[in-house]
C-alpha positions as CSV (number, residue, x, y, z in Angstrom):
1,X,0.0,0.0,0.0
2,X,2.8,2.2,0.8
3,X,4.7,1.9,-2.6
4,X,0.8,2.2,-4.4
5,X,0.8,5.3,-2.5
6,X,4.2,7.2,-3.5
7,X,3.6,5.9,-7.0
8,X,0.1,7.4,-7.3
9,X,2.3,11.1,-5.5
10,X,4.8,10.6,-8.2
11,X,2.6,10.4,-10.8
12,X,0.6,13.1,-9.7
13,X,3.7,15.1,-9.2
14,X,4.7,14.8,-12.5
15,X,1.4,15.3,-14.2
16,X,1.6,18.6,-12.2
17,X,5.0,19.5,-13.8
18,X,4.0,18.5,-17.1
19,X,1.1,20.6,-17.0
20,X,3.1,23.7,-16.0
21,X,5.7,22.9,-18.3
22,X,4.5,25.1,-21.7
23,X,7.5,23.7,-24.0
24,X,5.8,20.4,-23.2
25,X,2.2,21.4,-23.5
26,X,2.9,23.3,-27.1
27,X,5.4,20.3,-28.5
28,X,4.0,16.9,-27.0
29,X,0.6,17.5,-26.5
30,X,-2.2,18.0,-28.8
31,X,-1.9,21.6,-28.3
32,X,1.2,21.7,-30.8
33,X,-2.0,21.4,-33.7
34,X,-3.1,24.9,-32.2
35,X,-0.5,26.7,-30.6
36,X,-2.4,30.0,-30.6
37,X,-4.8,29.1,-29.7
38,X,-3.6,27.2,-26.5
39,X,-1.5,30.4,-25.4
40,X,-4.3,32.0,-25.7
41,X,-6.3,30.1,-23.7
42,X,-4.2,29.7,-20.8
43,X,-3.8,33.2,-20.6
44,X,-7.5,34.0,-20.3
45,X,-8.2,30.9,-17.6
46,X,-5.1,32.2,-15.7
47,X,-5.7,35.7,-15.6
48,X,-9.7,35.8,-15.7
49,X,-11.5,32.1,-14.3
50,X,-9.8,32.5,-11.2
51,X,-7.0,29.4,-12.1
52,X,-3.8,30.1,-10.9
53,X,-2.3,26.6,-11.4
54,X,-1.0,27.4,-15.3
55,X,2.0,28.6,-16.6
56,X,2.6,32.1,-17.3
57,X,5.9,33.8,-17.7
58,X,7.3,31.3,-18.9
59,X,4.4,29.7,-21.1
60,X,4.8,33.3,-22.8
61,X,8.6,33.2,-23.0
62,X,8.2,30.3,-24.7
63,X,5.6,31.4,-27.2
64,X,8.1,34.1,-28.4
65,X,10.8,31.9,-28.2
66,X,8.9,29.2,-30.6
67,X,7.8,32.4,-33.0
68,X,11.8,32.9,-33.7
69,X,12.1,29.9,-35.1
70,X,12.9,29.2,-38.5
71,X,9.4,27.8,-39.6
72,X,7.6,29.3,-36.6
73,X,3.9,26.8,-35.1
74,X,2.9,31.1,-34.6
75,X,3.7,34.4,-36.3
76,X,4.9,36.8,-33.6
77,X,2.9,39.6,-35.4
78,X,-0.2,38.2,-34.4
79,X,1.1,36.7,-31.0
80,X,1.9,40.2,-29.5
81,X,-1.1,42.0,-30.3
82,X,-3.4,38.7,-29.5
83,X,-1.8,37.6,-26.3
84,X,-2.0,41.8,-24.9
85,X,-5.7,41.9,-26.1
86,X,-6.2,38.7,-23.9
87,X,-4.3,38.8,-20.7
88,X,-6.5,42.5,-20.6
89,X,-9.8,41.4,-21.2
90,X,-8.9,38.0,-18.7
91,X,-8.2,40.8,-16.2
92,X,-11.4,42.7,-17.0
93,X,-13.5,39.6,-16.6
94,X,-11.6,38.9,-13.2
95,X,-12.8,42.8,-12.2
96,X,-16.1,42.2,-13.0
97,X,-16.6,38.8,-11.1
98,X,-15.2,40.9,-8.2
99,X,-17.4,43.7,-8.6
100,X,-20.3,41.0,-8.7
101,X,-19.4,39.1,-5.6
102,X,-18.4,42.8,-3.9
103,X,-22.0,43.9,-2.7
104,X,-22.7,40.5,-1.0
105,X,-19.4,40.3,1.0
106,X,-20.3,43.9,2.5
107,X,-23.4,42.4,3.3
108,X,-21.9,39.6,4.9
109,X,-21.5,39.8,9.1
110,X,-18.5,39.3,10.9
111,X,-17.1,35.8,11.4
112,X,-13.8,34.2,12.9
113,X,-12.3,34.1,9.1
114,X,-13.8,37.6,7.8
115,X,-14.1,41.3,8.7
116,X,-15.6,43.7,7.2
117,X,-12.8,45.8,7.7
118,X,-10.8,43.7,5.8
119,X,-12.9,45.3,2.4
120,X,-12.8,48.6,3.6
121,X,-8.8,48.4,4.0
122,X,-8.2,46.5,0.7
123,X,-10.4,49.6,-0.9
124,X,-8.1,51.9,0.8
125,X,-5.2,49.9,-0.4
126,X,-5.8,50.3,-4.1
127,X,-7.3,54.1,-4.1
128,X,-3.7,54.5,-2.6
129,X,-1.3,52.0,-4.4
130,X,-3.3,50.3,-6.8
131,X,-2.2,51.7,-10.3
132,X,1.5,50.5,-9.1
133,X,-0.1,47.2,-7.6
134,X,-1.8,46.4,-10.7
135,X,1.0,46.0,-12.9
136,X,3.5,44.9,-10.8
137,X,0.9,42.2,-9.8
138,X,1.1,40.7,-13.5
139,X,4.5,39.3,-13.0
140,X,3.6,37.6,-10.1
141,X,2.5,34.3,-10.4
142,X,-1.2,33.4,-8.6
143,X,-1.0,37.1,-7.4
144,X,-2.0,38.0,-11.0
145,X,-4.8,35.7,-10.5
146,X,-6.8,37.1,-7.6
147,X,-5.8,40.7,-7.8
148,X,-8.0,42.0,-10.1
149,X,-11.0,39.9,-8.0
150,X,-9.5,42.1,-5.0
151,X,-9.5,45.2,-6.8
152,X,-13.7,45.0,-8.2
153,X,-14.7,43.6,-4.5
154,X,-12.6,46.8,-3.0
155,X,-15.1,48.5,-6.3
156,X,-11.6,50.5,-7.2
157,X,-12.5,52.9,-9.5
158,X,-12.8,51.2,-12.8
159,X,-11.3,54.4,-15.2
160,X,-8.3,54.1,-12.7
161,X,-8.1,50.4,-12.7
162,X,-8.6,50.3,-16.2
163,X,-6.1,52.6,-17.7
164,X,-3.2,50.8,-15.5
165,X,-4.8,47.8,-16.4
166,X,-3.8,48.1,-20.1
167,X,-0.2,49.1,-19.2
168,X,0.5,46.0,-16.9
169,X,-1.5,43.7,-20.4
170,X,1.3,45.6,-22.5
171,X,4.5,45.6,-20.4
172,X,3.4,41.8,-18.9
173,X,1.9,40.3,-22.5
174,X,3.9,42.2,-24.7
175,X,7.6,42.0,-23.2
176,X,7.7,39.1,-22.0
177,X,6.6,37.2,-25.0
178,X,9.2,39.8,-27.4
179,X,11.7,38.9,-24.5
180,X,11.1,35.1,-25.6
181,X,11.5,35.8,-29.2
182,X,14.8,37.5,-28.8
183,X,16.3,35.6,-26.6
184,X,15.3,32.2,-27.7
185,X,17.8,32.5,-30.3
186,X,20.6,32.9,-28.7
187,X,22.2,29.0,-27.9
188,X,22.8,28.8,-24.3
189,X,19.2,30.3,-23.6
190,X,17.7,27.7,-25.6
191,X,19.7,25.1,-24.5
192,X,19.2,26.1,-20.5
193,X,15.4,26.9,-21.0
194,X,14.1,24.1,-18.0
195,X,16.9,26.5,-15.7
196,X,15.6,29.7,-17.4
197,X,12.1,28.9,-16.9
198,X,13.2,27.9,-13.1
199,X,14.3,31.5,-12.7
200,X,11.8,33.6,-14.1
201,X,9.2,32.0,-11.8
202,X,11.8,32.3,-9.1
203,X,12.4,36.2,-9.8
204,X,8.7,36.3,-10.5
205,X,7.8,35.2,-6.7
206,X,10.5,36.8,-5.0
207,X,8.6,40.1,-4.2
208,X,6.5,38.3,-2.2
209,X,9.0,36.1,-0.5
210,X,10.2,39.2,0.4
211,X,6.6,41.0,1.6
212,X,5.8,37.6,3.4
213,X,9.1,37.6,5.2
214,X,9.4,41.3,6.3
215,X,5.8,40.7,7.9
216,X,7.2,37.3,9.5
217,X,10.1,39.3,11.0
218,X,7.6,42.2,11.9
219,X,5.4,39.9,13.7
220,X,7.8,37.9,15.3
221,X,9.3,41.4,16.6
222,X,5.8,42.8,17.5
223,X,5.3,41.2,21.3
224,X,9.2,41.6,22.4
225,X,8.7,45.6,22.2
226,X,6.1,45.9,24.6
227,X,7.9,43.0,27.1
228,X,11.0,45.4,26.8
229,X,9.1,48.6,27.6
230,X,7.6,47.0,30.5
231,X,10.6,46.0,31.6
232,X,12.0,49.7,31.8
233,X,8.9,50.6,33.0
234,X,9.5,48.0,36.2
235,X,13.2,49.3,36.0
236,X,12.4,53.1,36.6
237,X,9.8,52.3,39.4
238,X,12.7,49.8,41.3
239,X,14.8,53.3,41.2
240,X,11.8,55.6,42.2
């Protein structure tokens, strides 16, 4: 039962790496019959259905990369424009949902996992930061996901959210898929492209390894500032 058991994780393991794997997914599965389709595709479940679990980066790297070939499976003239176009109406669609869902979770009472407050701050939060957040967020993997659910249930304004919106589609769409095309003709890029692929999703995540680790510090550091002011407190009433 035990070997059944880490056969069944391995398998599962790999289907999981196989799925996130785009060179794999546009060359050995069916998708290679419909390449643009598939980017495509994945870019509008990722970015507007609310499923994080795809490639991204890297699944546009790649389409740029496969457009420099010599007999390219896509044209990078209609790749560009296609993949921008998509990756902003995925984030539109993610908006809306939000927006949708937004009335009912202010309606909602308090409960051990939810606050109201919590809306009210993430609204804040993107009034304040949000054009900024917005397209930084589409370089982060599962981040650009969920924020655009974030930013409708905060009800952001949508000419504000909207207008940034299109810049973080062109910069994240555009560039990185004209990043694959370049690059993915030079030899030790294509021959390294599992390792490349490791570290764009590594540099891709590493804002919020840092964010998640500054709050661990901060939190971890939160209850040792009031023990030490008490501490002098007791000090100075010992020498009163």
């Amino acid at each position: 039962m035990t070997l059944l058991a880490v056969s069944d994780a391995v398998t599962s393991n790999l289907a999981l790496t196989q799925l996130l794997d785009p060179m794999y997914l546009l060359q050995e599965t069916w998708l290679k019959n419909a390449v643009l389709p598939a980017i495509l595709a994945i870019v509008f479940i990722e970015t507007g259905l609310l499923f994080p679990l795809l490639p991204g980066d890297s699944l546009l790297f790649t389409g740029g990369m496969l457009a420099a070939q010599e007999n390219p499976v896509v044209s990078i003239w209609w790749l560009v424009p296609l993949v921008i176009l998509t990756a902003f109406a995925g984030d539109q669609c993610a908006y809306w949902i939000g927006r949708k869902i937004g009335p009912a979770i202010f309606k909602k009472e308090d409960s051990r996992f939810f606050k109201k407050h919590y809306v009210t701050e993430t609204h804040e939060f993107f009034e304040k930061h949000g054009p900024k957040t917005i397209i930084l967020a589409r370089f982060v993997p599962i981040v650009r996901t969920f924020m655009p659910v974030l930013a409708g249930v905060s009800q952001m304004s949508y000419r504000k959210y909207v207008a940034f919106d299109i810049v973080g589609a062109v910069l994240w769409g555009g560039g990185v898929t004209v990043i694959g095309y370049f690059l993915g003709n030079v030899p030790f890029i294509r021959d390294h492209v599992e390792a490349i692929f490791l570290l764009i999703v590594f540099v891709s995540i590493l804002p919020a390894i840092i964010t998640v680790g500054k709050k661990m510090l901060e939190r971890r550091n939160a209850p040792a500032a009031p023990a030490q002011s008490g501490e002098l407190a007791a000090s100075a009433n010992e020498t009163h």
